[in-house]
C-alpha positions as a printed Julia matrix, in Angstrom:
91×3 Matrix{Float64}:
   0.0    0.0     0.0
   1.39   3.45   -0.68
  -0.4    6.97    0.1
   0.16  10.47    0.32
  -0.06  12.83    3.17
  -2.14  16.15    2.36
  -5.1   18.45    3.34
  -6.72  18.72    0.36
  -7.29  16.18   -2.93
  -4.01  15.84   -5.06
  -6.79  16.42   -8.17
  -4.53  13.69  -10.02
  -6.05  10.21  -10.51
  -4.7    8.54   -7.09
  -6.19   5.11   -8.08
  -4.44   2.96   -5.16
  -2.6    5.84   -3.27
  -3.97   6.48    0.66
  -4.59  10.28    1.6
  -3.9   10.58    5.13
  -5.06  14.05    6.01
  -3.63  15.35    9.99
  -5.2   18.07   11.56
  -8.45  17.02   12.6
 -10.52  17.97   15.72
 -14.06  18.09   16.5
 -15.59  20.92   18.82
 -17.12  19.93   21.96
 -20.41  20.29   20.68
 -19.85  17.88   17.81
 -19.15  18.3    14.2
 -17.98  21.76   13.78
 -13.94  22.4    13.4
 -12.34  24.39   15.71
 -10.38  27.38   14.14
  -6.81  26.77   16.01
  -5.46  26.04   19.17
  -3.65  29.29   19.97
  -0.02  27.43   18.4
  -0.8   27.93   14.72
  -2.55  24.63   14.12
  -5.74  25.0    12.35
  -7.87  22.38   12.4
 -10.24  20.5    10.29
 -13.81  19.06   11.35
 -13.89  15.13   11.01
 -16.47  15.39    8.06
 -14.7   18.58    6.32
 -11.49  16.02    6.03
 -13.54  13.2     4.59
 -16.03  14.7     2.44
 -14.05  18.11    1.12
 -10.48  17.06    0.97
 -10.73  13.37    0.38
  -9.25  12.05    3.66
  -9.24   8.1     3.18
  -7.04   8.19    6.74
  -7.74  11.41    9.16
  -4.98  11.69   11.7
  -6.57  13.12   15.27
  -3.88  14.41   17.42
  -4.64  16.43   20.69
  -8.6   15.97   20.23
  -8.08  12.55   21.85
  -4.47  12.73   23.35
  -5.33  15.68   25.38
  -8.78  14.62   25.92
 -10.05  13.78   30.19
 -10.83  10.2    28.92
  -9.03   9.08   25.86
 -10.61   5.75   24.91
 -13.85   7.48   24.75
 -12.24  10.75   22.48
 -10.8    8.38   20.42
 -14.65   6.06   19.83
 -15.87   9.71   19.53
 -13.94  10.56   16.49
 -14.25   6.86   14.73
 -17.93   7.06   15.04
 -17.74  11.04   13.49
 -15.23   9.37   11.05
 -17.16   6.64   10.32
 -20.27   8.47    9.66
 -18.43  10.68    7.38
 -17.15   7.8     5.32
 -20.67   6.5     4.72
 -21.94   9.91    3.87
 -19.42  10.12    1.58
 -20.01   6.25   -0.79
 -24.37   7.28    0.1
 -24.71   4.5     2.09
C-alpha cells in the first residue's frame, strides 16, 4: 500500500494511493472544526477532512491525546469518522 499525506485532494487520478489528512478535531459540541489552538494549528472538522479534501485516513492528534478520557475521544472521532465515510459512498 502506498499513500500520500495532504489536506486537500491531489486532483490527479490517485487510483491505489492512501490520503492521510492530519489536523483534525471536533468541537465539543460535535461536528464543527475548531479554528486553532492558539499554536498555529488549524484544524479540520472530522467530516470537512472526509467529504471536502478526500481524507481516506484522518490523523486526530490532541482531540483525543489531550482529551479527560481518551478511549472514549478516540470512539468519539471513529464514530464522526465513520459516519463521514458513509456519507461520503451514500450508504
Amino acid at each position: 500500500m502506498a499513500g500520500v499525506v495532504s489536506q486537500s485532494a491531489l486532483g490527479i487520478s490517485s487510483v491505489g494511493l492512501v490520503q492521510l489528512t492530519p489536523g483534525v478535531q471536533a468541537s465539543d459540541a460535535g461536528g464543527a472544526s475548531r479554528p486553532g489552538d492558539g499554536l498555529g494549528q488549524q484544524y479540520n472538522s472530522p467530516e470537512e477532512v472526509v467529504l471536502q479534501r478526500g481524507a481516506d485516513v484522518a490523523v486526530v492528534g490532541r482531540g483525543v491525546t489531550k482529551s479527560d478520557n481518551v478511549a472514549e475521544a478516540a470512539c468519539y472521532y471513529r464514530d464522526l469518522l465513520w459516519a463521514a465515510y458513509e456519507k461520503r459512498i451514500q450508504v
